[in-house]
N, C-alpha and C positions, 0 to 999 in steps of 0.2 A: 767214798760217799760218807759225808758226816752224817750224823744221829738228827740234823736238822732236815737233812735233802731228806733220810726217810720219813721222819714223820710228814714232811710237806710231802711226799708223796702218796704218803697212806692214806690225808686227810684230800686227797684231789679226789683217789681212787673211791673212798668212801661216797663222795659229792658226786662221783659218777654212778655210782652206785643208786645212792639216792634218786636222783633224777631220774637214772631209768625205771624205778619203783615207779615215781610219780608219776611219768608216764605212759608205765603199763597200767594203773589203778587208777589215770584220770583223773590226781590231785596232786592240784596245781601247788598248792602252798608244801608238798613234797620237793614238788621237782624244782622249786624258787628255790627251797634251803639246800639241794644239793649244789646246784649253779651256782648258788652264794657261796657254800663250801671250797667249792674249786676254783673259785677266785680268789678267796683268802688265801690260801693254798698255793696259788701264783705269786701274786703279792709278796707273801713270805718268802717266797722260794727267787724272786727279784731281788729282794733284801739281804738274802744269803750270797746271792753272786756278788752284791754290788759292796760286801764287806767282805769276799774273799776275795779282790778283783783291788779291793783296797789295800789290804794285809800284804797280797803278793806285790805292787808298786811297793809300800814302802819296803820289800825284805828286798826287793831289788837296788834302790837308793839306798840303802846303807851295806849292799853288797858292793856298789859304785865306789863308796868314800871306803870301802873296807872295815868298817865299823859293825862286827859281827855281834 
């Protein structure tokens, strides 16, 4: 797990966090910025697969041609 996965996981857990506050306290503008939290969080965390999902194709294509 890179230092990215964790913080995009800290920063979900946090948005969950949040949201349940706002939820237990009945404010709303809590629980929107935690939900927004954990979507950034997602986001991010799609962004990190879709460049490590990148990195690994090309280490494979130049593992092909043998070009290390």
């Amino acid at each position: 797990m890179s230092a990215a996965d964790i913080n995009n996981s800290a920063e979900k857990a946090t948005g969950k966090v949040k949201e349940g506050l706002g939820k237990a306290t009945d404010n709303e503008e809590l629980e929107a910025e935690g939900q927004s939290d954990q979507v950034k969080a997602s986001a991010k965390q799609a962004g990190e697969n879709v460049k490590d999902a990148a990195q690994k194709a090309g280490e494979s294509i130049k593992d092909a041609f043998g070009k290390n």
